[in-house]
C-alpha positions as CSV (number, residue, x, y, z in Angstrom):
1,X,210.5,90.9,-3.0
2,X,209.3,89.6,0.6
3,X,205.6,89.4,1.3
4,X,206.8,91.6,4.4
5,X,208.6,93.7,2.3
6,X,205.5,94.4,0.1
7,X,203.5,94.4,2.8
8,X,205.7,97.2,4.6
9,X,205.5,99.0,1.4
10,X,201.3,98.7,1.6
11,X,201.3,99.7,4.8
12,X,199.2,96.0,5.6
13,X,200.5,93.1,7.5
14,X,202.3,90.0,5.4
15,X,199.0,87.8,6.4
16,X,197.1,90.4,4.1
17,X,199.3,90.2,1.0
18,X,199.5,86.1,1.7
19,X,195.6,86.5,1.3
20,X,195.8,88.8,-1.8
21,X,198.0,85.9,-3.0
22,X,195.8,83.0,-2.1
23,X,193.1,84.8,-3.2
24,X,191.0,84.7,-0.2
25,X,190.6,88.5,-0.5
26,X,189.7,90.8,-3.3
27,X,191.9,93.2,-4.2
28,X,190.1,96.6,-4.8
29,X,192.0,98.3,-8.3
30,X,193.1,101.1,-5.9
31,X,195.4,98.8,-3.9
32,X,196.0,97.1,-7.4
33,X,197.3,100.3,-8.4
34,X,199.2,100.4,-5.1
35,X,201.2,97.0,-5.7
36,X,202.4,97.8,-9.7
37,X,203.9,100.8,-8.3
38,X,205.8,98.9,-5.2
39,X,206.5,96.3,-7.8
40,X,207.7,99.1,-9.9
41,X,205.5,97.5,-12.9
42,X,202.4,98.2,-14.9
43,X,199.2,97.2,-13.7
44,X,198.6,95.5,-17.2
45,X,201.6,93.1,-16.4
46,X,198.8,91.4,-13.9
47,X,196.5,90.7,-17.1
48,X,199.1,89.2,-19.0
49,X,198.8,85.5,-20.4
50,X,194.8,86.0,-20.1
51,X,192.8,85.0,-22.4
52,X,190.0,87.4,-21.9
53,X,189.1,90.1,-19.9
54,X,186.1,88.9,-17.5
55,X,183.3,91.7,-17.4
56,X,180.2,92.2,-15.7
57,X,176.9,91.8,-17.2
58,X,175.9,94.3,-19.3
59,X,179.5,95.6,-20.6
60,X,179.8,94.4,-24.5
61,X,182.9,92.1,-25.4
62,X,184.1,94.5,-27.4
63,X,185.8,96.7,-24.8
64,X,187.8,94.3,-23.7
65,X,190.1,96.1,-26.0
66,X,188.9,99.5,-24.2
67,X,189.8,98.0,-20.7
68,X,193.0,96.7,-21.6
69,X,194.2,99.9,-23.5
70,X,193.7,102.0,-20.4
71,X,195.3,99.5,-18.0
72,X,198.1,99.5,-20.2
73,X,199.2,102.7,-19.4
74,X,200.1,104.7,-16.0
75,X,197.5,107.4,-16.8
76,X,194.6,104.8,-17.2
77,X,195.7,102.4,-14.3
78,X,195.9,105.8,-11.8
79,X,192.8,106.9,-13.3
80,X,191.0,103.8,-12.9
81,X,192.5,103.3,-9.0
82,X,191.4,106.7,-8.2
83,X,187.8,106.6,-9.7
84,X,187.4,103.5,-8.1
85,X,187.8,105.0,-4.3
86,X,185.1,108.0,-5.5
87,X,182.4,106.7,-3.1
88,X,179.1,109.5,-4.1
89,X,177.5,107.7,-7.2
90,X,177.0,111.7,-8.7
91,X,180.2,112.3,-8.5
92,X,181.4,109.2,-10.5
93,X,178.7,110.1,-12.8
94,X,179.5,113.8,-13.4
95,X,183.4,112.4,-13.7
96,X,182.4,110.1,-16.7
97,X,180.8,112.8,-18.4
98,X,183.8,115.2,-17.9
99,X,185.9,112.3,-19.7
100,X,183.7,111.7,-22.3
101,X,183.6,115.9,-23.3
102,X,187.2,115.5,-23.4
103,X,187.9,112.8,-25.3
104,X,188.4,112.6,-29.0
105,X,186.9,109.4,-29.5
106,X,183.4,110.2,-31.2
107,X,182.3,107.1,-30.7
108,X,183.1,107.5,-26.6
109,X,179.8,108.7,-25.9
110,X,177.9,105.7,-27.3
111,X,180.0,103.3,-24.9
112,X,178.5,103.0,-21.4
């Protein structure tokens, strides 16, 4: 696929998707999400080959395994994307702890 096809797609210029290439700008996971999708692809395919998932201070190394389970499928990659544009810091809080009383991992409330 073009860059200007992509970039049609994105509804951003060619110039932005040539910097998302290069690297010269971020890409936020919500336009991450954005791209698997007009790639028709999983978001995980973009980890692939990597040795390790790079976190932020404070996250232990043992959800890597977490992080890479929920970008591995749509639900988690979505979910992720769509969490990430919640701006109000309450709200992103009140959504974690609607996650964690509905999962059925016991051991989800000790993580974060």
């Amino acid at each position: 696929m073009s860059q200007e096809k992509l970039a049609e797609l994105l509804g951003v210029t060619f110039q932005q998707v040539q910097k998302y290439e290069k690297g010269v700008n971020r890409i936020a996971a919500s336009r991450l999400f954005d791209i698997s999708a007009a790639l028709d692809m999983p978001v995980a395919r973009f980890f692939e080959g990597l040795s390790s998932v790079r976190l932020g201070p404070g996250v232990a190394e043992t959800d890597d395994d977490y992080i890479h389970d929920a970008l591995a499928t749509p639900e988690g990659a979505q979910l992720i994307a769509l969490f990430a544009a919640i701006k109000n810091s309450k709200v992103r809080r009140r959504v974690v702890e609607l996650v964690k009383a509905l999962s059925d991992d016991p051991e989800a409330t000790k993580r974060g």
